[in-house]
N, CA and C of each residue as an Amber inpcrd file, in Angstrom:
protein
   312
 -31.0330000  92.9870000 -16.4090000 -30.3560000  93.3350000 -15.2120000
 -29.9960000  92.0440000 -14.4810000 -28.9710000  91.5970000 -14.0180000
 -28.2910000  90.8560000 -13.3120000 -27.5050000  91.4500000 -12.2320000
 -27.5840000  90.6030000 -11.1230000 -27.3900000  90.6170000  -9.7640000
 -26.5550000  89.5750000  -9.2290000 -25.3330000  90.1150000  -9.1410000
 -24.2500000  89.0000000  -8.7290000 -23.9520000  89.3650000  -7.3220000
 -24.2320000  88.0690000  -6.4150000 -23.5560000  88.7380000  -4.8970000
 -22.3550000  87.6910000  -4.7090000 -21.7820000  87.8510000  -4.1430000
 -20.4700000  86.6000000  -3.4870000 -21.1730000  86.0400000  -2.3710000
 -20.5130000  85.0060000  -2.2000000 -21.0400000  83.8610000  -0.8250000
 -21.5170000  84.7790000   0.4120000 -20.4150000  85.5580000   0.8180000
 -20.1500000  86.3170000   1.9680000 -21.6100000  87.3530000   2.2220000
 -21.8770000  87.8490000   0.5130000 -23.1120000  88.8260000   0.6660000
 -24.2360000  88.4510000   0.8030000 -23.9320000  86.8380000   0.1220000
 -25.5160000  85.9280000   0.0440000 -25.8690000  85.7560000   1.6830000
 -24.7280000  85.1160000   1.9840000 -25.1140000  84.3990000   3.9370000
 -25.5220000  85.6360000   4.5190000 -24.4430000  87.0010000   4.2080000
 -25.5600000  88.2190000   5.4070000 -26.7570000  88.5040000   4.9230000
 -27.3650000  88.6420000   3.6380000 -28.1600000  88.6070000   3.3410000
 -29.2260000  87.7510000   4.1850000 -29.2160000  86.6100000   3.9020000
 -29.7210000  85.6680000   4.5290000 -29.8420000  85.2580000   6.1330000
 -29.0720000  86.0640000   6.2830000 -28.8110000  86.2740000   8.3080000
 -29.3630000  87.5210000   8.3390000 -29.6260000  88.2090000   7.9120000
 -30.3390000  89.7550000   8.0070000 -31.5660000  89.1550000   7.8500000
 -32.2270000  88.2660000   6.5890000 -33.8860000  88.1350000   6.9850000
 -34.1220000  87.2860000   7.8890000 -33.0400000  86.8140000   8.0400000
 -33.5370000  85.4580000   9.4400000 -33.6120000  85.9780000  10.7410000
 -32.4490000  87.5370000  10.8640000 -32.7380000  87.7220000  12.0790000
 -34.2990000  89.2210000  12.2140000 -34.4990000  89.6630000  11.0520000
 -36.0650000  90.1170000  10.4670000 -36.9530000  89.8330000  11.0900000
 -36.5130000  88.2530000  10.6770000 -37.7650000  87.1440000  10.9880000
 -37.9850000  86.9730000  12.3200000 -37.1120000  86.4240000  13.3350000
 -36.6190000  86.3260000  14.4870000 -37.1660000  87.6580000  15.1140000
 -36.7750000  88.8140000  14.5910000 -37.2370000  89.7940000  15.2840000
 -38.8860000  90.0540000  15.1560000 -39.6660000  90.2540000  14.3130000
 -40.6930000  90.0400000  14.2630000 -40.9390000  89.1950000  15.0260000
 -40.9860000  87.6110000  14.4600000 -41.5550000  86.8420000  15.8860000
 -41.8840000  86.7420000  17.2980000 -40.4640000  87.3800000  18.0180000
 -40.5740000  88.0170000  19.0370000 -41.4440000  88.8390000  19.7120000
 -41.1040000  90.2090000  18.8210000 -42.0620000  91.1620000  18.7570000
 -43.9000000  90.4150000  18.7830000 -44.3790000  89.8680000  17.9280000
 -45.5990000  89.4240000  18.3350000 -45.6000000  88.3810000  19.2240000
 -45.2980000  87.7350000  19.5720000 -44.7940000  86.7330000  20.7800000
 -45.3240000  88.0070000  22.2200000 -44.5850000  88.7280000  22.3990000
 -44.3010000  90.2190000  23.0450000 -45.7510000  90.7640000  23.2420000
 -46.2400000  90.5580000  21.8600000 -47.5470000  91.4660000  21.5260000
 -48.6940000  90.3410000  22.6690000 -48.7020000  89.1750000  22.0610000
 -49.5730000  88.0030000  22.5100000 -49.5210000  87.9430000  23.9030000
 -48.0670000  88.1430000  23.9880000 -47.7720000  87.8170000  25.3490000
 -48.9650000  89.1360000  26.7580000 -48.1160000  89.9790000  25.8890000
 -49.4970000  91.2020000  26.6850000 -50.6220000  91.7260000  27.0030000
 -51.2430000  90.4150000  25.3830000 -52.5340000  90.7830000  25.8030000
 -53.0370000  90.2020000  26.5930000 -52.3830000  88.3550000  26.6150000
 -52.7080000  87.3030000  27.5140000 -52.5970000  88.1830000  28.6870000
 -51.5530000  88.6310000  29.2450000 -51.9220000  89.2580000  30.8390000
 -52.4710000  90.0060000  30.8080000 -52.8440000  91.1100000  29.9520000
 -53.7680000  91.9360000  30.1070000 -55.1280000  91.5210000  30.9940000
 -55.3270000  90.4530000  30.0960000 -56.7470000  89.6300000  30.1920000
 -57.0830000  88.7480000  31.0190000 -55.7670000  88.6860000  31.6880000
 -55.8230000  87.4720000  32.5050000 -55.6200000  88.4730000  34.1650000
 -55.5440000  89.4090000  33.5880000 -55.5720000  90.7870000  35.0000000
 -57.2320000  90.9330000  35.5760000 -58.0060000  91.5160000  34.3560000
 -59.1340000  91.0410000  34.4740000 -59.8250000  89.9810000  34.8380000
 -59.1200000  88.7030000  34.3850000 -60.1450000  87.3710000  35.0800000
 -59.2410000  87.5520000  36.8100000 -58.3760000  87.8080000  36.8600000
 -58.3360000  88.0900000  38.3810000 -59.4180000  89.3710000  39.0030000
 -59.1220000  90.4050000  38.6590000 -60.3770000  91.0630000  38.8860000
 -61.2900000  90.6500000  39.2450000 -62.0480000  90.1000000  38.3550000
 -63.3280000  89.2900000  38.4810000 -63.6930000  88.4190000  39.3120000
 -62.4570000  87.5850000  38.9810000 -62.9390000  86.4930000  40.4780000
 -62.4070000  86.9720000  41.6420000 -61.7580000  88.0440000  42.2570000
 -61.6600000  88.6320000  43.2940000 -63.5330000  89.2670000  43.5830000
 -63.7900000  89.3440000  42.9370000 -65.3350000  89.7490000  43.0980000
 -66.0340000  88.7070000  43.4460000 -65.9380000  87.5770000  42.5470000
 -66.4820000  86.2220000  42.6870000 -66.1970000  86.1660000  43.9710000
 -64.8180000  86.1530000  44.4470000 -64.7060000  85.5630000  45.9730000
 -65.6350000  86.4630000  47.1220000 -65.5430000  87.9650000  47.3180000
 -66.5610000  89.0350000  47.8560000 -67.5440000  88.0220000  47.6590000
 -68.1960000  87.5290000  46.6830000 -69.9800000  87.5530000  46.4600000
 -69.8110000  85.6920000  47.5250000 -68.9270000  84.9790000  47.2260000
 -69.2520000  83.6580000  47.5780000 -68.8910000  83.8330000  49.3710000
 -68.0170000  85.1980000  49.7330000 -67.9280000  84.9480000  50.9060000
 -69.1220000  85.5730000  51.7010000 -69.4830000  86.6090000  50.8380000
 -70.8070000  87.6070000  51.5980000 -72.1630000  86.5290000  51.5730000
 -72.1190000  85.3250000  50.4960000 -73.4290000  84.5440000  50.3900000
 -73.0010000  82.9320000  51.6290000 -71.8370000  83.1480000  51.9240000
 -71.2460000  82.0530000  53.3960000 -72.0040000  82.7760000  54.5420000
 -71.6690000  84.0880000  54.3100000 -72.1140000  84.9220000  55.9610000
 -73.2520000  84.7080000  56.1980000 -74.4430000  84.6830000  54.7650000
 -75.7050000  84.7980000  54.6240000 -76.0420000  83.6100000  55.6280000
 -75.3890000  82.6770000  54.7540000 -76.3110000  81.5340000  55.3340000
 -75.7290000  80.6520000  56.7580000 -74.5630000  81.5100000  57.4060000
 -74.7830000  81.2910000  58.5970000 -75.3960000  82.3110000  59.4520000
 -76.0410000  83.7100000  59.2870000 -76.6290000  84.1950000  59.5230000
 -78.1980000  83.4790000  59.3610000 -78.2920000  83.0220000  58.2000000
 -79.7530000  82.4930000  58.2430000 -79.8260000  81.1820000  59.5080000
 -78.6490000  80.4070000  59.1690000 -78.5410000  79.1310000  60.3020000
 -78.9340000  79.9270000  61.9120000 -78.1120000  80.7180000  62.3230000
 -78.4760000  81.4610000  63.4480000 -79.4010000  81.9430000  63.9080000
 -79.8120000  83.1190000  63.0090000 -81.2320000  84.0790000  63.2520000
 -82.4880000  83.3270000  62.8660000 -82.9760000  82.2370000  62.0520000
 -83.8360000  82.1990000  61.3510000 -84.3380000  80.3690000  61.8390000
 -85.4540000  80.0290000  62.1250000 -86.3620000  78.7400000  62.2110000
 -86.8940000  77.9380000  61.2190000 -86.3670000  76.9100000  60.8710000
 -86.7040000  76.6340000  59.6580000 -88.2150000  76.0820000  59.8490000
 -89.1370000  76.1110000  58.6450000 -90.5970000  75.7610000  59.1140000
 -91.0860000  74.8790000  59.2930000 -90.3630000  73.5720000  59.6080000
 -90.7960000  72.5880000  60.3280000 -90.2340000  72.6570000  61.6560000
 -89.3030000  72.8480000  61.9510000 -88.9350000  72.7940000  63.2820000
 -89.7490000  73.6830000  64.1470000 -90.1540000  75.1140000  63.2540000
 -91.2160000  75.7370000  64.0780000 -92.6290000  75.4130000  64.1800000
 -92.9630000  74.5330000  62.8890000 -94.3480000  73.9250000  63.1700000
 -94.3210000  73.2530000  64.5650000 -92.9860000  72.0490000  64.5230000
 -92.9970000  70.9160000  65.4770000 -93.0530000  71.6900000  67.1740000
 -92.1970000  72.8120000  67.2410000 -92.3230000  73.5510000  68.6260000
 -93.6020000  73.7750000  69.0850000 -94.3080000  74.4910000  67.6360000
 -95.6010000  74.8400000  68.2680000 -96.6470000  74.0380000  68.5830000
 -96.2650000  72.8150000  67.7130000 -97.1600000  72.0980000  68.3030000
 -97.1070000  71.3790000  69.8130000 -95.7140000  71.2440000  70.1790000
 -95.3790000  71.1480000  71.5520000 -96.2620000  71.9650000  72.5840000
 -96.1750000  73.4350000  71.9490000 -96.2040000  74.2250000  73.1950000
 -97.6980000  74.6300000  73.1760000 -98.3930000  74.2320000  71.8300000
-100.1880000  73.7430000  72.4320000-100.3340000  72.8070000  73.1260000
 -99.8330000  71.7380000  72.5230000-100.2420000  70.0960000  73.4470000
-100.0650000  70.5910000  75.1530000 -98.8570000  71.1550000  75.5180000
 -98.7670000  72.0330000  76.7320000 -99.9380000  72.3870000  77.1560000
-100.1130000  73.8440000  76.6820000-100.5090000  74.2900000  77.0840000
-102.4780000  73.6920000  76.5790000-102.5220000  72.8330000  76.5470000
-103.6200000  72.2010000  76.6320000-103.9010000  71.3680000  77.8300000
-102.7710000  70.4430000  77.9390000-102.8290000  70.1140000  79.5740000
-103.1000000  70.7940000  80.3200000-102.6840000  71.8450000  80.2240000
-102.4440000  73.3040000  81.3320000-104.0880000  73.5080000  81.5180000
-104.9620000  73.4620000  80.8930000-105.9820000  74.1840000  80.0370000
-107.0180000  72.9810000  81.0510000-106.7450000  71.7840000  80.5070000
-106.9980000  70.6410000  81.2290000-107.0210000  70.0960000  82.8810000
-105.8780000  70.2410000  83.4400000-105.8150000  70.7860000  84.7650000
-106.4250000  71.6460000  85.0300000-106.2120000  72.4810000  84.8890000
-107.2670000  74.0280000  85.7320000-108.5990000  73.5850000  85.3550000
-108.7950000  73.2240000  84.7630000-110.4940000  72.2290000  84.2140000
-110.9540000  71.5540000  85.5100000-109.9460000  70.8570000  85.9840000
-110.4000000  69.1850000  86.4820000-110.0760000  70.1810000  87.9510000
-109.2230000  71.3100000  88.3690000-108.9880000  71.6600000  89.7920000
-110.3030000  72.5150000  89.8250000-110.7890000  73.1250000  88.8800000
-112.0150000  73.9030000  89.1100000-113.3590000  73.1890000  89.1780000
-113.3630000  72.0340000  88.5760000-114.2400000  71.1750000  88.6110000
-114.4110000  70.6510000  89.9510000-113.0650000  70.0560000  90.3570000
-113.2190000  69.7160000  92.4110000-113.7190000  70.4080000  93.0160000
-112.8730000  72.1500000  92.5700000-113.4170000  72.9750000  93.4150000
-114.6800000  73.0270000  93.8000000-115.4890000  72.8220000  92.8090000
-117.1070000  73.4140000  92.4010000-117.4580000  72.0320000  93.0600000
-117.1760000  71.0600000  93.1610000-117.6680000  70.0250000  94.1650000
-117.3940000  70.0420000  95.3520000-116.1470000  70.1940000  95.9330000
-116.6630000  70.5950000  96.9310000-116.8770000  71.4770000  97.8660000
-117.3560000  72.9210000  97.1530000-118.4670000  73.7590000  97.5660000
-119.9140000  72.8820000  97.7540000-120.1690000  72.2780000  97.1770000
-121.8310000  72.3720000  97.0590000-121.8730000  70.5330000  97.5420000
């Protein structure tokens, strides 16, 4: 069996698988192309969540800055407000002590 084409049948030939080809390519190009956004819909998703969690853990910790004493600064107060109230403790000592002198 032999198969004779002329020039004319060879080139469409040959422009028919090229544009085959071409079309396919596309087509998965098309395909790739969709899944990339697909997926890339999701990583937005996600980090729209990410952002929720990093802004709700900002609030935290100016809520903690606000409401909350950190434990040295509250050691250091309290120790203020003994030394105070030790003077305090001290005085009324030394005015009750006069007192009691001079009564007697």
């Amino acid at each position: 069996m032999k198969i004779s084409l002329e020039l004319w049948q060879a080139l469409s030939l040959v422009l028919a698988l090229l544009g085959t080809l071409v079309g396919l390519v596309k087509w998965g190009i098309g395909q790739i192309k969709a899944s990339i956004d697909q997926r890339m819909a999701g990583f937005e998703k996600a980090a729209e969540g990410w952002r929720k969690q990093e802004l709700d853990l900002l609030g935290l910790r100016a809520e903690l800055a606000r409401e909350y004493v950190r434990r040295d600064d509250h050691i250091r107060s309290q120790t203020v407000i003994e030394a105070k109230l030790d003077a305090i403790n001290s005085e009324i000592k030394s005015i009750q002590i006069q007192g009691a002198r001079r009564e007697h």
